[in-house]
N, C-alpha and C positions, 0 to 999 in steps of 0.2 A: 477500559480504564485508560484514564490519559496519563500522562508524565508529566504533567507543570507546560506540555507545549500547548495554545492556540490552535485552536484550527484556521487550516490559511483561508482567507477569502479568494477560493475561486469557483468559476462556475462549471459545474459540471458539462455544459453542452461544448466548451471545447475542448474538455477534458474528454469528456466519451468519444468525438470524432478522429483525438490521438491514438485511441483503442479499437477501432473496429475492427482489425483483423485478429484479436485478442480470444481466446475462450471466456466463457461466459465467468467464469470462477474468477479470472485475473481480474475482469470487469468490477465485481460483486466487492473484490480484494480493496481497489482503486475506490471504489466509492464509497466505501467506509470508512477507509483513510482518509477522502477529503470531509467526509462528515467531521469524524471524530479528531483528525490529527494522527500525532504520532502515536504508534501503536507495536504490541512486541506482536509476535507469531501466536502464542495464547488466548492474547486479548482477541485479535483478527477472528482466531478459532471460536470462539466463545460470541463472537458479537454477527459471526457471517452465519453462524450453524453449519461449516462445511469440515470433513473430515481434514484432519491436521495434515492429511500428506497432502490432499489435494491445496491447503490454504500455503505448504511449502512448495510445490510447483507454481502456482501462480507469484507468489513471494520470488522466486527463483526467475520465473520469468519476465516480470517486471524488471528487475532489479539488471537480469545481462543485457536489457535494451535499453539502461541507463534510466527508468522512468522510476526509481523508487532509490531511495540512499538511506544506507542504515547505521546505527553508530550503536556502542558501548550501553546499556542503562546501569547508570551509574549507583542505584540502588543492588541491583546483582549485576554484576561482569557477566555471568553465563546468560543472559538475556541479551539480543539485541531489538533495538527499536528503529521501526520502516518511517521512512515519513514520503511522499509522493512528490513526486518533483518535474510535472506532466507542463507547467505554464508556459516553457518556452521552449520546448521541443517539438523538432518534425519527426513525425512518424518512420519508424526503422522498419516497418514490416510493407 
């Protein structure tokens, strides 16, 4: 389910070589998001088929290497929505 956002136009091949020292789960996280756009933790669950702790570990992980940012959905406050933010970062790992 999207949120009214676009999906951004990027390409996934520099996007995965920001990730290679990643688990395969964050990977799976990250390119769904670039398919789809912004996404809560639910939709991710429901669109990866991966169990909701493991889609909140990679959510988690992404997110303390600065490669994901998340905001408010302003339809329910207790949701927040990821969106990827991999286009002009060097790799922290």
């Amino acid at each position: 389910m999207s949120y009214g956002v676009q999906p951004r136009e990027q390409t996934w091949g520099q996007n995965a070589s920001q990730l290679r020292e990643y688990p395969p789960s964050a990977k799976l996280v990250a390119k769904v998001l670039t398919v789809h756009g912004e996404m809560t933790q639910r939709d991710l669950v429901e669109e990866t088929m991966l169990p909701a702790r493991t889609v909140r570990h990679a959510v988690n992980t992404l997110e303390d290497d600065d490669h994901l940012e998340s905001r408010h959905c302003w339809t329910d406050a207790r949701k927040r929505l990821y969106r990827l933010t991999l286009e002009d970062r060097e790799p922290n790992r």
